[in-house]
VEXLOLUM-415025 format. One record per atom (N, C-alpha, C): residue in one letter; x, y, z. Coordinates in steps of 0.05 Angstrom, whole numbers, plus 5000, padded with zeros to 4 digits. Example, Ala and Ser with C-alpha at 12.3 -4.5 7.8 and 13.67 -1.06 7.14 Angstrom:
# VEXLOLUM-415025
A526448865156
A524649105156
A526449345156
S525749555142
S527349795143
S525850015157
***
This chain:
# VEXLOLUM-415025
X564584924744
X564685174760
X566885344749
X566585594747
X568285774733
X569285924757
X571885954769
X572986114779
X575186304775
X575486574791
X577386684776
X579486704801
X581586644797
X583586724815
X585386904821
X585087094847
X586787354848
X589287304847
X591487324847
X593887264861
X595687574870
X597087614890
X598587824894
X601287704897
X602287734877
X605787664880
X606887704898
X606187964912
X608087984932
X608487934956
X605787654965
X604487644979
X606587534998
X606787575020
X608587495041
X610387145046
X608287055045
X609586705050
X608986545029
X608386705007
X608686454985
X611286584965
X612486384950
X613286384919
X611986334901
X614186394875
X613086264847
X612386004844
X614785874858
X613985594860
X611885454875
X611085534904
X608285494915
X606385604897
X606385814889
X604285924876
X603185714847
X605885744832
X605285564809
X603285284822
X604385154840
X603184894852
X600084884861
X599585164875
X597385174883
X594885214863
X596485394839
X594785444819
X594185144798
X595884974802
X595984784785
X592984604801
X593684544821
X591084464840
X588684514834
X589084804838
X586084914841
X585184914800
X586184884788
X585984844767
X584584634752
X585384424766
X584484124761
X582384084773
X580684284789
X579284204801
X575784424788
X577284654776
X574684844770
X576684984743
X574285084729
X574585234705
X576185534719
X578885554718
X579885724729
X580685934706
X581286174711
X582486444708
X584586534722
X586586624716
X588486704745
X589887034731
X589687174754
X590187444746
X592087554767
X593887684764
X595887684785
X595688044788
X595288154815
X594688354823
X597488554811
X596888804803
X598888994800
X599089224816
X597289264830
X597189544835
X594789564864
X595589734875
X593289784896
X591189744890
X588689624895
X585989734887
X584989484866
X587889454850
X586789154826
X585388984832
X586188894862
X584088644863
X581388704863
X580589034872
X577789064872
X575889104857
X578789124832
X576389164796
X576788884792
X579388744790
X578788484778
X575988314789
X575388324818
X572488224831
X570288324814
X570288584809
X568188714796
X567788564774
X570588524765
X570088434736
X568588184732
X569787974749
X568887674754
X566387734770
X565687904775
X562687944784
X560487964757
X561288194743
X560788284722
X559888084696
X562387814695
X562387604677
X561287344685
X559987364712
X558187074715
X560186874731
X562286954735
X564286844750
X563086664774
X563086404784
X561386314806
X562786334834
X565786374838
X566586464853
X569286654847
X569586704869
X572586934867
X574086824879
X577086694876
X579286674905
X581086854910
X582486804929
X584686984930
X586986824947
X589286784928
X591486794947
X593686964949
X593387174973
X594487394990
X592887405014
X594687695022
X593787815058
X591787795060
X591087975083
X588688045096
X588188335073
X589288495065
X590488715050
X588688675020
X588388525012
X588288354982
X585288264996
X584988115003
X582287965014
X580588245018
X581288435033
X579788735037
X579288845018
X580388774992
X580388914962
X578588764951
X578088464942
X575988304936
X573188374941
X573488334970
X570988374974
X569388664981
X570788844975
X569389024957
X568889104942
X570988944927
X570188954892
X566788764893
X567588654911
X564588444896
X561688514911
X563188734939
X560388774942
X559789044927
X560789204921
X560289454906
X558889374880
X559789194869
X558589064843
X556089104850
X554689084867
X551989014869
X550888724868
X548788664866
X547288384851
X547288154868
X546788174900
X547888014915
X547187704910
X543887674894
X543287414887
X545487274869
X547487474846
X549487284823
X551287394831
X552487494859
X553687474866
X556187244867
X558687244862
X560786964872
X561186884895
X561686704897
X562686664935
X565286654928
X567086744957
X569186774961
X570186564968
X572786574959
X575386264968
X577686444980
X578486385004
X581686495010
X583586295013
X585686325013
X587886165001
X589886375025
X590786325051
X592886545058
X595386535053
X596786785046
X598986775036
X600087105046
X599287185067
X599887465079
X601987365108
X602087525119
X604387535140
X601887475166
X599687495169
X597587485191
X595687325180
X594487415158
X591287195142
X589487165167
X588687405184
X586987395202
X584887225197
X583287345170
X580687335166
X580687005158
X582086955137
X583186615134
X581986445170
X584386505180
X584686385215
X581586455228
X579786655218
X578286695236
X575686505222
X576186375195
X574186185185
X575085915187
X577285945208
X577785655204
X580285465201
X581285655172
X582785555147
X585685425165
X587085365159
X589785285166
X590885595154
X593285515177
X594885845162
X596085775141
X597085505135
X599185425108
X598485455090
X599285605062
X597485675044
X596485315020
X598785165028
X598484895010
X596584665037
X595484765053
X593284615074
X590684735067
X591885025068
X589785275065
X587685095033
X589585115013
X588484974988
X587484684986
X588284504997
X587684295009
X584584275012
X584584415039
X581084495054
X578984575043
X581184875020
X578684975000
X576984784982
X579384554970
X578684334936
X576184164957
X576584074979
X574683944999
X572184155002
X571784435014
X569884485002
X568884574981
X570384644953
X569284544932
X567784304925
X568984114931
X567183864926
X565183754934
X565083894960
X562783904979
X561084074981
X561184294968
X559384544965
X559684544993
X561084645008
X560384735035
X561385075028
X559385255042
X558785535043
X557485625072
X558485845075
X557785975095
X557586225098
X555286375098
X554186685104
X555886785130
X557387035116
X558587155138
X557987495147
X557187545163
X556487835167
X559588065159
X559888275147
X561388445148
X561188645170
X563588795165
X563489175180
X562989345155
X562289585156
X562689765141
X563790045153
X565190185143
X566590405154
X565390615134
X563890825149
X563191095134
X564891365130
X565091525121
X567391765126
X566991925108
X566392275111
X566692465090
X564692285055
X563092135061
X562192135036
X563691805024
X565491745037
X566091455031
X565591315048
X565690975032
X565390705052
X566390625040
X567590415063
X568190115061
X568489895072
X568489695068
X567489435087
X569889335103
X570389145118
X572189035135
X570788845139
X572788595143
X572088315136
X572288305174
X574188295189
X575088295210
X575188495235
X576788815220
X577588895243
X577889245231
X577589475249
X577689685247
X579789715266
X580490025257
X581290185286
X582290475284
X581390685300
X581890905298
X583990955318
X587391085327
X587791185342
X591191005348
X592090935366
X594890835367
X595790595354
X593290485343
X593890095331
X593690215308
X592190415291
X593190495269
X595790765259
X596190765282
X598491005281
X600890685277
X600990535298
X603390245287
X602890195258
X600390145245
X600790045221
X601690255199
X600790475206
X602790715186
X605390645186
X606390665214
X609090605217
X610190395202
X608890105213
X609989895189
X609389905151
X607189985150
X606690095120
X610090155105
X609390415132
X612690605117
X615290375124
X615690205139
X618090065137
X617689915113
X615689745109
X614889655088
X615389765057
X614389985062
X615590145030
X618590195030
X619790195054
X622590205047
X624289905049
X622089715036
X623789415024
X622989205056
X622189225080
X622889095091
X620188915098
X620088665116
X617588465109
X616488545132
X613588565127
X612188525156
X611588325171
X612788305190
X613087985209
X611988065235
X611787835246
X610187995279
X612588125292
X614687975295
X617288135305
X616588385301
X617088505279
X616888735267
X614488945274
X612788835273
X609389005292
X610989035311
X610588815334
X611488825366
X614189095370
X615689105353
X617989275358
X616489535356
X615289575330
X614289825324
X612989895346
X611489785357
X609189815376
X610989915403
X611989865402
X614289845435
X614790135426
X616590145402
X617890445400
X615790675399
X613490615380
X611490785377
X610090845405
X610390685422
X608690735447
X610390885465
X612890915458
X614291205479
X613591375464
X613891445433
X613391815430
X610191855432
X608091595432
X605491755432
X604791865453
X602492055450
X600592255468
X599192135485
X600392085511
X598391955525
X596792115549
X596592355543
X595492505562
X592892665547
X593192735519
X590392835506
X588392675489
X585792545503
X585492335484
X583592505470
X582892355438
X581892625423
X578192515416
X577792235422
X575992085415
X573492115430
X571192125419
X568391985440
X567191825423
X566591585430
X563791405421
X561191485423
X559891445410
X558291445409
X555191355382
X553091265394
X551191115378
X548091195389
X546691015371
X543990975374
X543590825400
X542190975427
X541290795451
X544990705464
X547090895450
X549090835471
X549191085482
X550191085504
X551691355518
X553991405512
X554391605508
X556691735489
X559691735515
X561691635501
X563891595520
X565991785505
X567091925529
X568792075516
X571992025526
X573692145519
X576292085523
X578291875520
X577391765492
X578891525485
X581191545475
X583991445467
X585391515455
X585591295430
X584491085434
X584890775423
X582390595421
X581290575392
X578690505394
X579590265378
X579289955383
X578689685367
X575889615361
X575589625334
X572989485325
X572689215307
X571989125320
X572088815317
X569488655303
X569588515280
X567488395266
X566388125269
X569688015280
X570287745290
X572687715315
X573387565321
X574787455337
X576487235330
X579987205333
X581487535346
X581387695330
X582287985342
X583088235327
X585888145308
X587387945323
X589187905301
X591887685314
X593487595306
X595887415317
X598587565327
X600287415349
X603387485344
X603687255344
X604387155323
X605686905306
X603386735312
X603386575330
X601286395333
X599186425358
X598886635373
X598686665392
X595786835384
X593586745393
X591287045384
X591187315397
X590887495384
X589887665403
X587287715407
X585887725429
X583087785430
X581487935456
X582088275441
X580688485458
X578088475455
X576488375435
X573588285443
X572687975440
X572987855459
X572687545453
X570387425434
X568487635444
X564987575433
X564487625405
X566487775397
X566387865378
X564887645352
X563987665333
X563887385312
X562787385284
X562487305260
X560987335236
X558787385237
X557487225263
X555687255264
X552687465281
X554687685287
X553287725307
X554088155295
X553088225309
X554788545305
X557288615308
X557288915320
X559888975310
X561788995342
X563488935352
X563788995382
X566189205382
X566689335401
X569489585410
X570289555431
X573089575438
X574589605459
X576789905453
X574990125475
X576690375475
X577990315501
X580790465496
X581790575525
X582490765524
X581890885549
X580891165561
X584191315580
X585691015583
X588391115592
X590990975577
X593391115575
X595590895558
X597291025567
X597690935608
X599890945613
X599990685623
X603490605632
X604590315629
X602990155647
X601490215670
X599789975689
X597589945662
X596390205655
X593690045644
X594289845616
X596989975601
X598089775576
X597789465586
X600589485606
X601189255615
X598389135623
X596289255629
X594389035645
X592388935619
X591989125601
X590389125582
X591388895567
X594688875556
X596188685535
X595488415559
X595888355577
X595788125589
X593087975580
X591288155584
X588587925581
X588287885556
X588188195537
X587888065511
X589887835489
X592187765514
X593587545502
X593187285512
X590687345536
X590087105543
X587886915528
X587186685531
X585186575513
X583686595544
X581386695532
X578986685558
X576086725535
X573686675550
X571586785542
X569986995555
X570487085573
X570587375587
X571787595577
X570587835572
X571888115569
X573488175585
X574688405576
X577488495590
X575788655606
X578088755633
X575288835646
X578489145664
X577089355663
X577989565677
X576789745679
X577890035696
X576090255709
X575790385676
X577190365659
X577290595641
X577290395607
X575990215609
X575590115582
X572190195577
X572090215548
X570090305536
X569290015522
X566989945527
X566189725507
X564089655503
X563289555472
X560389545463
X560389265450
X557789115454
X558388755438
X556088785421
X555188695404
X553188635379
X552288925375
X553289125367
X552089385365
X551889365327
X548889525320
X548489465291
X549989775282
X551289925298
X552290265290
X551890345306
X555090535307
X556990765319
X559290955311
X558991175320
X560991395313
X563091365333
X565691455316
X566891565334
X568391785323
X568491895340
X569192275332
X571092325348
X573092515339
X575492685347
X575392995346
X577193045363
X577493295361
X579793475343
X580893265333
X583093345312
X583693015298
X584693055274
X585392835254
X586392595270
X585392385264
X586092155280
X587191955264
X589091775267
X590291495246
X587591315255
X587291165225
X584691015222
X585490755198
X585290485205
X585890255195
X583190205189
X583489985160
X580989755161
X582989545162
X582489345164
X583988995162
X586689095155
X587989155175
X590789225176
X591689475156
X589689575135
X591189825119
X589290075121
X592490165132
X591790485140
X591590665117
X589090795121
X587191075108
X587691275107
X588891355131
X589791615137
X589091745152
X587891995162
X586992145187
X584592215188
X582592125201
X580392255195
X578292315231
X576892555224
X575792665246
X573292505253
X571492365232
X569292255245
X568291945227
X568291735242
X567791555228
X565291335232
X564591305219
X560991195228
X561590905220
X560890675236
X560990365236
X558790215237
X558090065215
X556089885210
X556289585210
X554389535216
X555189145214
X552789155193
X554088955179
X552488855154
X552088515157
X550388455165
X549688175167
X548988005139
X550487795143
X549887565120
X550987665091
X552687935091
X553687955072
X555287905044
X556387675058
X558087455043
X558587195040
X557587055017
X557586705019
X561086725021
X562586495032
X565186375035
X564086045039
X567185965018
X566885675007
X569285625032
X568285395047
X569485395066
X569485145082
***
């Protein structure tokens, strides 16, 4: 088996020295390549490329960030029959998508599990998201969001570029601070779809591929429980973000339940195959934790069975 391996140096919880180790592993075990990411976007040509060259799978050890780059390098490639299947390896500060197949969060367990299903050919078809906008797309393995959860990850982005690590500590604070200067009186959003009724006045839209939307340290979070690979795409808007509805909203989705969150003013949709949501002025918009930028109207797809994972 020929694989090629991503690596992102700067990936949060690994070193040179884990890294060296893990690569030594996975080495002994498949005809490896290893290419170490440089630049925004690299991992999504290097996929192309190992798409391109017959490559039988792709891995990656980094984020959720890196894993979002892969796999659109490999689905843009086209060719879904010689297509590679994906390996993740987490080595990010969260590795949602890792945690939501399964994986151990430790990146040397994480590798462990993978060489086991290598050897076992165990694979599994996983449905994507796709995010539409002004003439672009792109996929999401996990999780969208238009509106105050991507206004936090700007924020951390920018601490981030000025040297510092992203840790949950670090979200949770942002989030605290960010949630006194935001607007919580003009919401700019409506939902809306095919056979939905159009909801207006959201300020905060989660779109969810799987379940959770994401961790604080070990803890899940999960504003759509139902959420899953297998199934469509689900949303949790809220329609108010002052401190009763926060506070009541953060409670459940930190609870483990299999019940939806439930209030006068939540917006929510479960297995939907596409939906808009629209603003009335520029909105902050994430895919799998990295923020896009501002945009007024964004159209959401579930793509079923889109991706083999060795797993």
């Amino acid at each position: 088996m020929r694989a090629m391996l991503l690596v992102n140096p700067k990936a949060t919880t690994t070193n040179r020295r884990t890294r060296d180790v893990l690569i030594r592993a996975l080495g002994a075990a498949v005809d490896l390549t290893v290419e170490e990411t440089r630049y925004r976007g690299h991992a999504a040509a290097l996929a192309g490329t190992a798409h391109a060259k017959g490559y039988d799978t792709v891995a990656v050890l980094g984020g959720d960030g890196t894993v979002n780059e892969t796999v659109n390098g490999l689905l843009d490639a086209g060719g879904r029959a010689e297509r590679p299947s994906l390996l993740v390896i987490p080595g990010g500060s969260a590795n949602v998508f890792a945690r939501a197949l399964g994986l151990p969060n430790d990146p040397v367990e994480a590798t462990g599990a993978a060489l086991e299903a290598l050897r076992e050919g165990r694979h599994r078809e996983v449905g994507l998201g796709q995010a539409l906008w002004e003439g672009e797309s792109r996929y999401f393995t996990f999780c969208s969001g238009m509106g105050y959860d991507a206004e936090v990850i700007r924020a951390v982005e920018g601490l981030r570029g000025a040297g510092r690590k992203a840790t949950p500590a670090r979200y949770v604070n942002t989030a605290l601070r960010h949630y006194l200067a935001t607007d919580k009186r003009h919401p700019a959003m409506t939902v809306k779809g095919p056979g939905i009724p159009a909801a207006e006045g959201v300020f905060m839209a989660i779109i969810c591929n799987t379940s959770p939307w994401t961790y604080v340290g070990t803890r899940p979070v999960e504003p759509t429980p139902w959420a899953s690979f297998e199934t469509g795409l689900d949303l949790l808007g809220l329609q108010r973000m002052g401190l009763p509805s926060m506070v009541s909203i953060i409670k459940q989705i930190l609870t483990e339940r299999d019940t939806l969150p439930h209030g006068r003013h939540l917006v929510q949709l479960h297995d939907e195959a596409e939906f808009t949501l629209s603003a009335d002025r520029p909105v902050a918009f994430q895919l799998d934790g990295d923020y896009l930028g501002e945009r007024e109207s964004v159209t959401f797809r579930s793509i079923p069975n889109a991706l083999q994972v060795l797993v």
